[in-house]
C-alpha positions as CSV (number, residue, x, y, z in Angstrom):
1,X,-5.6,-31.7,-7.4
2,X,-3.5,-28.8,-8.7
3,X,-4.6,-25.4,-8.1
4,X,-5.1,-22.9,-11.5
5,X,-2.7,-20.9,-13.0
6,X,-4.0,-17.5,-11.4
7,X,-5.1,-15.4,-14.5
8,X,-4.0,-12.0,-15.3
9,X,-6.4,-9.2,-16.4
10,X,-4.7,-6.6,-18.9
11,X,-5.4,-3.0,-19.0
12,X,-4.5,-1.2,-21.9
13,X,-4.8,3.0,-23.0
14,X,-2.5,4.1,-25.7
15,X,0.7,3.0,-24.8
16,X,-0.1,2.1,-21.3
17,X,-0.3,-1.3,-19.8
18,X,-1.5,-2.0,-16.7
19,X,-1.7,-5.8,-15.6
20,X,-4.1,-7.1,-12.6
21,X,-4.0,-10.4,-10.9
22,X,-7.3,-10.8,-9.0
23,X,-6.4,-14.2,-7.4
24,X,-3.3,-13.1,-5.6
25,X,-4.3,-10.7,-3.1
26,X,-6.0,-8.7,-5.5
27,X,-2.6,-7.1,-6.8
28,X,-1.0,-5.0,-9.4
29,X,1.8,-7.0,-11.4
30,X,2.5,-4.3,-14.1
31,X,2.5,-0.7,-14.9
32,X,4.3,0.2,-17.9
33,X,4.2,2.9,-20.8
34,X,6.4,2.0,-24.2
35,X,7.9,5.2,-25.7
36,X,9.7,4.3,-29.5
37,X,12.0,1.7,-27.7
38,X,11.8,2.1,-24.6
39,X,10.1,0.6,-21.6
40,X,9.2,2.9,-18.5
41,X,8.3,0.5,-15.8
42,X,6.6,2.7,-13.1
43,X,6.0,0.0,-10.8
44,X,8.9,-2.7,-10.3
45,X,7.4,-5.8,-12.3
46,X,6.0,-9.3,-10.5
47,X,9.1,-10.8,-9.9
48,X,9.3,-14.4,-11.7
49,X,7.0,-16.7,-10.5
50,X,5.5,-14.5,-7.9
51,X,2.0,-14.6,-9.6
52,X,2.2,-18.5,-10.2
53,X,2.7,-19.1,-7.0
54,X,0.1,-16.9,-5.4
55,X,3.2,-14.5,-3.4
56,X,1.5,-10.8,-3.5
57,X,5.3,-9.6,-2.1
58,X,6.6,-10.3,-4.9
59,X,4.2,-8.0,-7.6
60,X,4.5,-5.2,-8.4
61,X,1.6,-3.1,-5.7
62,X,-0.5,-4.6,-3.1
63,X,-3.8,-3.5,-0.9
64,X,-3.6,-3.8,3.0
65,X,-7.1,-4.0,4.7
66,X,-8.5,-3.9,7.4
67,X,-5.0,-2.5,8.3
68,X,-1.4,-1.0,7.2
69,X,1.8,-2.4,8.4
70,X,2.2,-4.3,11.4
71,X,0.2,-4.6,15.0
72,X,2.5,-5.6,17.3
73,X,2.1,-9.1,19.2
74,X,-0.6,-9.6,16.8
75,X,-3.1,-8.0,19.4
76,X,-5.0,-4.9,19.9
77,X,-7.8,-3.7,22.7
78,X,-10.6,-1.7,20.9
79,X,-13.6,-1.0,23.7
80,X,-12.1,-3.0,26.0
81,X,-12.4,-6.1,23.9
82,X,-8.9,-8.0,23.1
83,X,-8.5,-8.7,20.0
84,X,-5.7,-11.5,19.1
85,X,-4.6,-12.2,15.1
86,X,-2.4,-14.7,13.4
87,X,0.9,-13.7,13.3
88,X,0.9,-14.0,9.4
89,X,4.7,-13.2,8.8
90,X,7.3,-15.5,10.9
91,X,9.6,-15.4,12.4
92,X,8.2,-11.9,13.0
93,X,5.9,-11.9,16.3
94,X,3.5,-9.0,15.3
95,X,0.4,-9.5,12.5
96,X,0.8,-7.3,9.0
97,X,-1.1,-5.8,6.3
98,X,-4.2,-7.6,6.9
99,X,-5.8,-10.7,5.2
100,X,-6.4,-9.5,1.8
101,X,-3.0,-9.5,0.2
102,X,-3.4,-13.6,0.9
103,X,-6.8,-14.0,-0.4
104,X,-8.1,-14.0,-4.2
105,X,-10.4,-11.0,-4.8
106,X,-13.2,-11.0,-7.5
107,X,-13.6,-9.3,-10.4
108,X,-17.2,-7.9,-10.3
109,X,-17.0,-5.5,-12.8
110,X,-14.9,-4.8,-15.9
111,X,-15.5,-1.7,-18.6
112,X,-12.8,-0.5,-20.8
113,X,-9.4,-0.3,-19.1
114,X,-11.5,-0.2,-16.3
115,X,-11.7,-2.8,-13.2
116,X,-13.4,-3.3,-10.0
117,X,-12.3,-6.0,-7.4
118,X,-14.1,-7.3,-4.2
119,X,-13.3,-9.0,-1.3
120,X,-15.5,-10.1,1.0
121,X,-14.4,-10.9,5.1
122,X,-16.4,-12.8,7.6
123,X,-15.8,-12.6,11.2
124,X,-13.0,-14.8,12.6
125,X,-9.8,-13.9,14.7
126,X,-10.5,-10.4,13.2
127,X,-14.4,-10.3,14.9
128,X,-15.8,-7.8,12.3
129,X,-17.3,-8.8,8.8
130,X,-15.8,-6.2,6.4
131,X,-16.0,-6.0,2.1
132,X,-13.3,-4.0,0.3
133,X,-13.3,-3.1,-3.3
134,X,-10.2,-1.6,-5.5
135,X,-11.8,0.6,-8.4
136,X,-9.0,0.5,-10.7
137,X,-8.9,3.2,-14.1
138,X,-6.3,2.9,-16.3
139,X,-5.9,6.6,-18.9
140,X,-2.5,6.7,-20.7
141,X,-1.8,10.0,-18.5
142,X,-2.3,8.1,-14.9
143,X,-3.8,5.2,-13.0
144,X,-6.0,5.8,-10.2
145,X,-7.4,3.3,-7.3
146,X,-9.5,4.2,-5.1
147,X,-9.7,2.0,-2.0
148,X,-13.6,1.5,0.0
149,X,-14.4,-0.5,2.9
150,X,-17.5,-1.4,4.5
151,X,-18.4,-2.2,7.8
152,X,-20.6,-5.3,7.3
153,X,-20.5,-6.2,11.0
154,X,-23.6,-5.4,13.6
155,X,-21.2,-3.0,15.6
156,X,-18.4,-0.4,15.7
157,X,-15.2,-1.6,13.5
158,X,-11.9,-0.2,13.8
159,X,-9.9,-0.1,10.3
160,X,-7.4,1.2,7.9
161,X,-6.2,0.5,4.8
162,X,-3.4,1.2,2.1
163,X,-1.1,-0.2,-0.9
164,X,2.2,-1.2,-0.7
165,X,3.4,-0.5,-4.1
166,X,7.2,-1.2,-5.1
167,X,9.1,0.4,-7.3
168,X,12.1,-0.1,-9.2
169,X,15.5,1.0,-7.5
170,X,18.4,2.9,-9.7
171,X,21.6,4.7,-8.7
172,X,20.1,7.9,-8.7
173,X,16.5,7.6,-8.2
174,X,14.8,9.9,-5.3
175,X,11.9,10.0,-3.4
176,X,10.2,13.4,-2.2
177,X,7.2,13.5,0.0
178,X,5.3,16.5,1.7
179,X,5.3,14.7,5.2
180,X,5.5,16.0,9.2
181,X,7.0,13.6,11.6
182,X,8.6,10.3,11.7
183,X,8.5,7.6,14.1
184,X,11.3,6.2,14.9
185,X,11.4,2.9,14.8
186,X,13.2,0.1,17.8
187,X,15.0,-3.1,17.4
188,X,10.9,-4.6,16.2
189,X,10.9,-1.9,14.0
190,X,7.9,-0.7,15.1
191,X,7.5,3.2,16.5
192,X,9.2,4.4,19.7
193,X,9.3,8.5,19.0
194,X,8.4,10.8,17.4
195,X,11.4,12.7,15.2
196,X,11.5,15.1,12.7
197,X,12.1,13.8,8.9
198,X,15.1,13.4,6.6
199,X,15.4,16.8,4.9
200,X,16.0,15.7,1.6
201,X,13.2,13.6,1.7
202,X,11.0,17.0,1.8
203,X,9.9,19.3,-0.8
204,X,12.5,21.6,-1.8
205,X,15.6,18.8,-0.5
206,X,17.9,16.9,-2.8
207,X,15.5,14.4,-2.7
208,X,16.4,11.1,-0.7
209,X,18.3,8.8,-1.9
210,X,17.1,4.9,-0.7
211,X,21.0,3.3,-1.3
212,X,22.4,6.1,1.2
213,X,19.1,6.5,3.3
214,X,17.5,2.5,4.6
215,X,14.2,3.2,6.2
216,X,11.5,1.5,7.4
217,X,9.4,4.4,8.9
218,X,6.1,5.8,9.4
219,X,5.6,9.4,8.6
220,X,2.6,11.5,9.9
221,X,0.6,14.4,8.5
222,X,1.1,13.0,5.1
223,X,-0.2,15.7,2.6
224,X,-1.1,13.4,0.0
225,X,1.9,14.3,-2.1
226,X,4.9,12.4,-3.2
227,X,7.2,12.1,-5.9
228,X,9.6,9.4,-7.3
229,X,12.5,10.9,-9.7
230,X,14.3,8.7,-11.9
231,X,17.3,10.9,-13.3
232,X,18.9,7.9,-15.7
233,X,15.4,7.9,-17.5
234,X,14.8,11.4,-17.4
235,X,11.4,10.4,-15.9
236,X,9.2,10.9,-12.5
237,X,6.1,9.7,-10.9
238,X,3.7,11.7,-8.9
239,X,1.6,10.1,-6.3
240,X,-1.4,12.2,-4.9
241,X,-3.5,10.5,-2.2
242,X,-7.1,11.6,-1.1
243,X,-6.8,13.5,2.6
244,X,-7.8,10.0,4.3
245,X,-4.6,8.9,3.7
246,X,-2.5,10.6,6.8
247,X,0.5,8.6,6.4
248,X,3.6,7.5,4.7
249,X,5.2,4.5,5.4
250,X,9.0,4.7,3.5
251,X,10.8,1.2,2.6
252,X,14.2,1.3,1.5
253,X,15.9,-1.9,2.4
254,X,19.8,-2.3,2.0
255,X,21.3,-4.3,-0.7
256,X,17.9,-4.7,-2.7
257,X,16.6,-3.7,-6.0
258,X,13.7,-1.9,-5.2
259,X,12.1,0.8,-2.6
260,X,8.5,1.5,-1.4
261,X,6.6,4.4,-0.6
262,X,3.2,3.7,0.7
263,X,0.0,5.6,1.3
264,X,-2.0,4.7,4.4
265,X,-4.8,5.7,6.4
266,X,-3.2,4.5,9.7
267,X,0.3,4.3,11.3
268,X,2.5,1.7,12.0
269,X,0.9,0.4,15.2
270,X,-1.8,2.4,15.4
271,X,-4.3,0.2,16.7
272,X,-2.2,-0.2,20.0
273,X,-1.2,3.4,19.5
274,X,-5.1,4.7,19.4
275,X,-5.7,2.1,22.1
276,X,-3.0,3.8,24.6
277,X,-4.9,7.4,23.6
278,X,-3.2,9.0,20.7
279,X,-5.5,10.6,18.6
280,X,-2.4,10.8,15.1
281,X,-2.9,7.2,14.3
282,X,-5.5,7.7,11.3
283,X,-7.4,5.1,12.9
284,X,-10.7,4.8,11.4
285,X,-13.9,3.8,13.4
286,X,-17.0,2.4,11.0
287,X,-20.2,2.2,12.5
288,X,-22.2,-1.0,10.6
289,X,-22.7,0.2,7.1
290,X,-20.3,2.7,7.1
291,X,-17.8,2.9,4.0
292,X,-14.5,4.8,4.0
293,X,-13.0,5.4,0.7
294,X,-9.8,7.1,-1.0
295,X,-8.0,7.3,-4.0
296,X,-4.6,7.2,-4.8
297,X,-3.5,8.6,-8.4
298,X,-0.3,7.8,-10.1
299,X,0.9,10.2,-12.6
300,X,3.8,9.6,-14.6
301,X,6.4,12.1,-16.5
302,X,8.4,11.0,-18.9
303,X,9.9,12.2,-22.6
């Protein structure tokens, strides 16, 4: 029997348009404002037929829970228990961006241009029982989301969490982020040291270009801030992330058409990272019942 078209739950304020698609992974596959003629797509559009056939990658923004990025080898130790995952991404050996991106979320609330998504997360390879819920409010001046995660297990639960939104990729577009240190990443792209960050990517610089600049890094002692310029539309977008959210996590892959910039409460690794005693991984610890929550706020400029 064939599976459902997965639906598509609009958002509109003024001339804002923000469409949701619960059933893949609980995704964002449009944010866009119409000015006279013209389009401003703030987030790159679901590619075609990425919501038909289920493939959050290919929308437009993304949650990660219980953790951002990857965990390499697919296993942790947390207490001295090993934990071993799926290693949901081959030919890639480590585990990445959690479960929820490949599971439907529900809609358990909707007011307005207003939206509030669930998933719930029983105990499996991953040994905890978590719920996570996207709070999604759409105002033609920004979009917020704000992230929370429960610990529904009987003990301690290590966790993070984050989006992965993409956006679109022009000549002269930049990216600026008040940000500390970057790991450098090996041949598994995953961190080997700590280095200091692209100047132009701070506040102040030219702003970094992601054609001259390809990146796949973590950066630490995220301050919340960044900024996406788009000179050719005369536009920008501001991103400003609640303090949970210590990191940055910069995509800029050669030869595509987009780039990411993503807010997240832990590192690259930092499950292993915590394990082998740093204490810079943003690694959250929920006792049972325990939420963490943040918000992330986009803000777009434009004429």
């Amino acid at each position: 029997m064939a599976q459902d078209e997965p639906r598509l739950v609009e958002l509109r304020a003024g001339s804002t348009r923000l469409a949701v698609a619960p059933d893949v992974g609980g995704s964002i596959a449009r944010y866009a404002t119409e000015r006279g003629d013209t389009t401003f797509e703030w987030l790159r559009p679901a590619l075609p037929g990425a919501v038909a056939s289920r493939s959050a990658g290919g929308t437009s923004s993304f949650p990660m829970v219980p953790f951002s990025n990857r965990i390499r080898d697919a296993a942790f130790r947390f207490r001295g228990r090993l934990v071993e995952l799926p290693r949901n991404f081959p030919p890639e050996p480590h585990a990445i961006h959690g479960h929820a991106w490949r599971k439907p979320w529900t809609v358990v609330e909707r007011t307005g241009a207003g939206l509030t998504l669930e998933y719930r997360h029983p105990a499996d390879d991953w040994p905890w029982a978590y719920s996570a819920q996207q709070t999604i409010e759409l105002t033609e001046q920004q979009l917020r989301v704000r992230f929370a995660v429960t610990n529904m297990a009987t003990e301690a639960m290590p966790v993070g969490f984050g989006l992965h939104p993409y956006f679109v990729r022009t000549p002269r577009c930049v990216v600026r982020a008040d940000v500390g240190r970057m790991w450098e990443s090996d041949a598994d792209r995953m961190p080997s040291r700590l280095v200091g960050a692209p100047p132009q990517l701070l506040p102040g610089g030219a702003g970094l270009s992601p054609d001259e600049t390809p990146l796949d890094n973590n950066f630490l002692e995220f301050s919340g801030r960044a900024v996406i310029e788009w000179p050719e539309w005369n536009a920008r977008l501001r991103i400003d992330a609640d303090p949970i959210y210590t990191c940055l996590v910069v995509y800029t892959p050669p030869g595509q058409d987009f780039f990411c910039a993503e807010p997240a409460t832990n590192c690259i690794d930092g499950f292993n990272l915590a394990a082998a005693g740093r204490t810079d991984t943003g690694l959250i610890v929920l006792e049972p019942g325990d939420t963490a929550v943040g918000d992330v706020t986009f803000t777009p400029e434009a004429p």
